[in-house]
Phi, psi and omega in degrees: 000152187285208174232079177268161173304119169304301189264036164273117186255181162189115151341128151022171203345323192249041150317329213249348143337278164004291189293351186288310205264358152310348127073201190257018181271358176231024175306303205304332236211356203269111130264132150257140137284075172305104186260111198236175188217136148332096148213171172257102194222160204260014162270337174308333188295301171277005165271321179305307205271350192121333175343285205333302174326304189272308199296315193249357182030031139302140180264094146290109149297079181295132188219104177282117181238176183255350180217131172304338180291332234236307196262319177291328172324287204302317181286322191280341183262001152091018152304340196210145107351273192228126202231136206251111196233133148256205194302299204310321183280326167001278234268327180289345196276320156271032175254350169240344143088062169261149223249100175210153170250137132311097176284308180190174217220109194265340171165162184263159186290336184048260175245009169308336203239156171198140173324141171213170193226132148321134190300131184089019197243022154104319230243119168236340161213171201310313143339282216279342168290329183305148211046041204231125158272128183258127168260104163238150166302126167298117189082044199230160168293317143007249176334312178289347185273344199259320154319284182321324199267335195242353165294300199317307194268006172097000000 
């Protein structure tokens, strides 16, 4: 492996920018290891085809995790390169000072993400979870939204 920093980390959506500026001056010999999560967002289109690949004339190593919290592990034991994250795991990985950098930052999600119930399952509003199991990934904006929301309503 070359030698980029194990503790490069990257904020929501273009981590895998980045990897665009890591350039051609070690392309022959450049592996990288990229740790990402499922979402739907427009850098997956150039992960599917390769871009990344062509662009950096880089060995990309795709490494799929289920939690950001999950991609930040990885990135602080020095298992992944560059980790495709959103704010919440971040923010918790510097609230513990874990030796990862922030490349970029793409944007904030704002009202893109929101609660939801399955149809028929009773719940129309926040109210209506109690005594109810609620399920979010830990340490996710999911979880801070479900915190805000059930602080918002008492």
């Amino acid at each position: 492996m070359s030698t980029i920093s194990r503790r490069i980390v990257l904020l929501s959506s273009a981590a895998l920018a980045g990897a665009a500026f890591l350039g051609p001056a070690h392309a022959d010999d450049l592996k990288i290891t990229i740790g990402y999560q499922t979402v739907v967002e427009p850098s997956k289109v150039p992960q599917a085809d390769g871009a990344y690949e062509k662009a950096t004339k880089a060995v990309i190593d795709w490494r799929k995790f289920d939690s950001g919290a999950d991609v930040i592990a990885a990135v602080a034991s020095g298992s992944v390169d560059i980790g495709y994250v959103g704010s919440s795991p971040l923010a918790a990985a510097a609230s513990r000072e874990l030796p990862i950098q922030t490349i970029f930052i793409v944007g904030l999600i704002g009202e893109s993400e929101a609660l939801v119930a399955r149809n028929g399952a009773g719940i129309e509003k926040v109210a209506d979870l109690a005594g109810k199991k609620v399920a979010v990934p830990f340490v996710s904006t999911t979880h801070y939204s479900l915190l805000a929301a059930l602080k918002h309503e008492g």
